[in-house]
N, C-alpha and C positions, 0 to 999 in steps of 0.2 A: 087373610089380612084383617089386622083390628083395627078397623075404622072408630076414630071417638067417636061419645054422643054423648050431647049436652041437651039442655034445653031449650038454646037456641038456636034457629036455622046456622046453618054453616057463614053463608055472606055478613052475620051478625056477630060471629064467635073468633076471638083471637085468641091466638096461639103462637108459643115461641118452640120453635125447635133447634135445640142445640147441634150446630154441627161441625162437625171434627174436620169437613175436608174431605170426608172419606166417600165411598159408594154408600153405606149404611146411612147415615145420616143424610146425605144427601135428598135417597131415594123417598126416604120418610117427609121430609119436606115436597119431593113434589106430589106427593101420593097426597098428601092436605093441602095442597094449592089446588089439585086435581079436581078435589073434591067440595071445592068452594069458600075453606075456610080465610079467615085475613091472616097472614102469616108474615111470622117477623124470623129471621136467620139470624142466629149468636153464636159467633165464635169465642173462646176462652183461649186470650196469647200468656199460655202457661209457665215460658220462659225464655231466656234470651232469643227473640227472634230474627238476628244478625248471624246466631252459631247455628242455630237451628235451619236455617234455607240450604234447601238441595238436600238434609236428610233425609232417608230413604228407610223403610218400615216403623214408622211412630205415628203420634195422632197429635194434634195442635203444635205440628213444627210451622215453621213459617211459611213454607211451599202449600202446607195444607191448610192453613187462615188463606191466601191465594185462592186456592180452587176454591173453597167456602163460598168466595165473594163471587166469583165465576157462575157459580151453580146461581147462586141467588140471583145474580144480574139477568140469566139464563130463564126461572121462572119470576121475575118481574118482583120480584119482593125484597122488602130494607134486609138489609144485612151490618150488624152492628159487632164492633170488636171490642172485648174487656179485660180491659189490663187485670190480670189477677197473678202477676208472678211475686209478687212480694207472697199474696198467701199461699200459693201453693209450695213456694221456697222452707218457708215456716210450717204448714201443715202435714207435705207430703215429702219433701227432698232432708228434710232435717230429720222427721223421724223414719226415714226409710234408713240413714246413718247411723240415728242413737241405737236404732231396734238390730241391727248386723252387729255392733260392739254390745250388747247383751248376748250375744247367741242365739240370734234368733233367725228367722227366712223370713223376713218382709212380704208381703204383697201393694206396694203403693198404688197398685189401679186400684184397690177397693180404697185404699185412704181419700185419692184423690175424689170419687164417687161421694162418699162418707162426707167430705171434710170444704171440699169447694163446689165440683159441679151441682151436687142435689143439694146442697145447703146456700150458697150466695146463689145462682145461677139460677135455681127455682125462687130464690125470694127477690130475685130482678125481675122474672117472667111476672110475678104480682103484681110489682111496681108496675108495670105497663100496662096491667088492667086484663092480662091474658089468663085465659079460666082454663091453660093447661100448659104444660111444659111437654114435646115432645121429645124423645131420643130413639134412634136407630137401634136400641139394644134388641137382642135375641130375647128376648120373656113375654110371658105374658099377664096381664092385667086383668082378673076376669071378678065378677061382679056376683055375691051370694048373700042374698036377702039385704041390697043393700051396702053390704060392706068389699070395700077392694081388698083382691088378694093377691098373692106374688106367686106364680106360676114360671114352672120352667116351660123353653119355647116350644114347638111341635117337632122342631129339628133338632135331637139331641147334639147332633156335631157340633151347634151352634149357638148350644142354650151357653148362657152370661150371666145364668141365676146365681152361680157360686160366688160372683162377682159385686152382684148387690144383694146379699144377704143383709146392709146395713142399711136401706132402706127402709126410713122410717113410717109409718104408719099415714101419717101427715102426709108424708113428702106423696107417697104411692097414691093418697086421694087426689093428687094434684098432676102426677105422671100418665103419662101413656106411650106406648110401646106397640105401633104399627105393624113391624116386622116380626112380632113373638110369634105369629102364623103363619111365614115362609120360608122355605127353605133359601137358602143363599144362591142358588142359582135362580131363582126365581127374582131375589131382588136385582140381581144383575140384569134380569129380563127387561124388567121396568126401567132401569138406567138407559139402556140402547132405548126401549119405545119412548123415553122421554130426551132422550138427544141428549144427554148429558157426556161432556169430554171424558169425565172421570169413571165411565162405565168398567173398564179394564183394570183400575188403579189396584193396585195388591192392597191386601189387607195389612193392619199395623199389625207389627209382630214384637217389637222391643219395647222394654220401658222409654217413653218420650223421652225424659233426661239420661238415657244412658246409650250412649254412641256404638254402636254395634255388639250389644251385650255387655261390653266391657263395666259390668259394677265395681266393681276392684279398683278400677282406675278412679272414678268416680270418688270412690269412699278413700282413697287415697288424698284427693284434693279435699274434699269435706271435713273427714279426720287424720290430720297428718297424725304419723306414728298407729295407723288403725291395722300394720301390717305385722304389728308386734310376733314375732316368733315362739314356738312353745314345743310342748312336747307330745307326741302323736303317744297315747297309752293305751295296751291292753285292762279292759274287765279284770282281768287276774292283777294287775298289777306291773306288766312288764313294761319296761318303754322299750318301746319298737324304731322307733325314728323322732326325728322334728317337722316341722312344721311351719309357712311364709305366713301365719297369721289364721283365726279360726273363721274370719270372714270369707275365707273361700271352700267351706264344707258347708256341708248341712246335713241334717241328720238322716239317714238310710241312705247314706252315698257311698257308692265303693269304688270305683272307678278314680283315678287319679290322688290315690292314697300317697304314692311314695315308699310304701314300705316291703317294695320286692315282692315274692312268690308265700305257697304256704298256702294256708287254708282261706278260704275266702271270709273278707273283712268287712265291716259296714259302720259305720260312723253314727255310734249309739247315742252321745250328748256331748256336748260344747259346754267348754267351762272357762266363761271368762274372766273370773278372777284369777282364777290360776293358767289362764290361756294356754288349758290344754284340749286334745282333741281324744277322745274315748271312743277305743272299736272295741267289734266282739263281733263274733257268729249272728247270724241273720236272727233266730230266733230271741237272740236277747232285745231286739227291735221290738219285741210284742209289748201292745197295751193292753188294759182291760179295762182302762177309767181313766178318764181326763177332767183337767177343770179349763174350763174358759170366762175370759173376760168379757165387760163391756157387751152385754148379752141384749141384742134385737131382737123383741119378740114382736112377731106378728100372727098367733094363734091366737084362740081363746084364752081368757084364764084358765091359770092352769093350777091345778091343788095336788101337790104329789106328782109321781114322775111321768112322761111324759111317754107311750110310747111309740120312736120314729123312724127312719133313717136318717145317719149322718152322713157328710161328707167333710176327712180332714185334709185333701187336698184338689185341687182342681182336677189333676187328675186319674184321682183314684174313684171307684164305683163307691155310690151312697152302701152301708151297710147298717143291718138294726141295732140299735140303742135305746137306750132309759135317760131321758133328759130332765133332771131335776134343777126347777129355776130358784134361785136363792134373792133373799130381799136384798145384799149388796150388788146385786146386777150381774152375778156371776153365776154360773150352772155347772152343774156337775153332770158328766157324761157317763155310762157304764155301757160299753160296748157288749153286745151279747155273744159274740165272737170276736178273738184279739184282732187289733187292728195294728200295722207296721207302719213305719216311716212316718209317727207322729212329731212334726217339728213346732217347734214356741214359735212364734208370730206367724201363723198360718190362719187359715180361719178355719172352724167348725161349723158347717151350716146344714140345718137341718129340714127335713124333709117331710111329708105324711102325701105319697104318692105322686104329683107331678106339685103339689103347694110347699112354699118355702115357708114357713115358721119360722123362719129368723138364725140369727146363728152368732157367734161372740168367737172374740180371736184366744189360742189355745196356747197356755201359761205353761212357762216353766216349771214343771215341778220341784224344781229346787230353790222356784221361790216362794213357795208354800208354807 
């Protein structure tokens, strides 16, 4: 376990840890009450929390701002709730929408990380004079000559690195992450030795605003007409079939094509001006070189290309790369072997053995 350390005694030092409701968070706040710190509980009500009560796999529905306040009344400490639906509506529910009618696969847990919890949420934790922000995530935090670094957890199953690759520099000097040193059964341990009701509770598994997976549904209400119909085309040229709208593919999917028997098919790129859907054979998936946006770095400078492991989906295995970072905030990737099922709004995040170096989300190339 990563116990902080400031340099103040613990009964001197305040701390806010943000918590979901869940066992993880939870556990991280009594693991720093345990340990002497003064500790405040903030929950983030991310959206309507009337539709939200009694959902079942998400994080900040209304049942789980509830147990929040439970756990906290439980280890003796203020527990505070922040309206922040207007921005996460605007930050994370709007372009999880705009980014699906581009052709892309969204990730909103990193937007929402990116965009509200480690941006308003840690500039709250100042406001209150607390000299760290905790959260429940699987990483770890670790300390070289001085400077914080972002480390995947000790338990691969359960590292969340790929998740905050857009943790900024700043933000990380101000974070800390207890659990980047347990395995998940272990934090469970701690949940029963600290009497907590929530010791059992399942982990969130869905995006919070989407009701049992159903995104479709979702992007239906958000963008009416987003289910627009088109033409499912061969590589070579053939159309093969149609198509309920290109919001329900993504690229290296084969499964649920539509288009009968025959050689096996995989859904090579999405084209939403012409709202069509493009297969071809597995191998026409391969890349050799990507460009990404919006590029987090958390390495040294860097002069020339860089070289690391990537990863362009959660989960696929890190593999080597040459990351060349550009002054417009963008980098160029060159895989040293092809890499498959490269999709537009994913993230590329990069690696140099268990340390995150940062990572940028992975552009169209047709709109280069």
């Amino acid at each position: 376990m990563n116990l902080p350390d400031f340099n103040t005694p613990p009964h001197n030092t305040r701390i806010v840890v943000a918590m979901s409701g869940g066992v993880d968070s939870s556990v991280a706040a009594a693991l720093m009450v345990e340990a002497g710190f003064e500790v405040i509980g903030m929950t983030l009500q991310l959206y309507d929390q009337g539709a939200a009560l009694g959902k079942k796999g998400a994080c900040c529905a209304g049942q789980d701002i509830y147990d929040a306040r439970q756990v906290c009344d439980k280890l003796g400490i203020p527990h505070y709730v922040l309206d922040y639906e207007s921005r996460f509506n605007q930050a994370v529910i709007e372009d999880f929408a705009d980014s699906y009618l581009r052709g892309e696969t969204p990730i909103p847990c990193v937007r929402c990380n990116q965009q509200v919890k480690f941006k308003d949420l840690l500039t709250t934790a100042r406001e209150l004079g607390a000299q760290a922000l905790i959260t429940g995530h699987y990483v770890q935090r670790l300390e070289t000559e001085g400077r914080a670094e972002l480390h995947r957890a000790v338990d691969p199953s359960r590292d969340q690195s790929y998740f905050l690759f857009a943790t900024t520099q700043n933000q990380l000097d101000f974070l800390r992450f207890p659990l980047g040193g347990l395995p998940k059964i272990e934090t469970r341990a701690h949940a029963l030795r600290f009497g907590l009701e929530i010791a059992d509770k399942p982990d969130s598994q869905d995006i919070c605003f989407v009701p049992n997976g159903s995104y479709v549904s979702v992007l239906e209400k958000l963008r009416p007409g987003a289910l627009e119909d088109g033409e499912i085309v061969h590589l070579d040229g053939r159309v093969l079939g149609r198509h309920k709208g290109i919001i329900n593919y993504t690229i290296g999917q084969r499964k649920g094509l539509g288009i009968g028997g025959g050689e096996p098919l995989y859904v090579i790129r999405l084209d939403p001006t012409t709202h069509r859907v493009i297969v071809g054979p597995y191998e026409a998936l391969a890349r050799t070189e990507i460009w990404v946006k919006e590029v987090n770095w958390l390495g040294e400078e860097a002069h020339g290309p860089v070289r690391c492991e990537v990863r362009v989906r959660s989960t696929r295995p890190p593999i080597p790369a040459d990351v060349t970072l550009e002054a417009d905030g963008r980098a160029h990737v060159t895989f040293l072997t092809p890499e498959y099922g490269v999709a537009p709004g994913q993230a590329c995040v990069f690696y140099q053995g268990s340390r995150v170096l940062g990572g940028g989300w992975i552009v169209n190339q047709m709109s280069l």
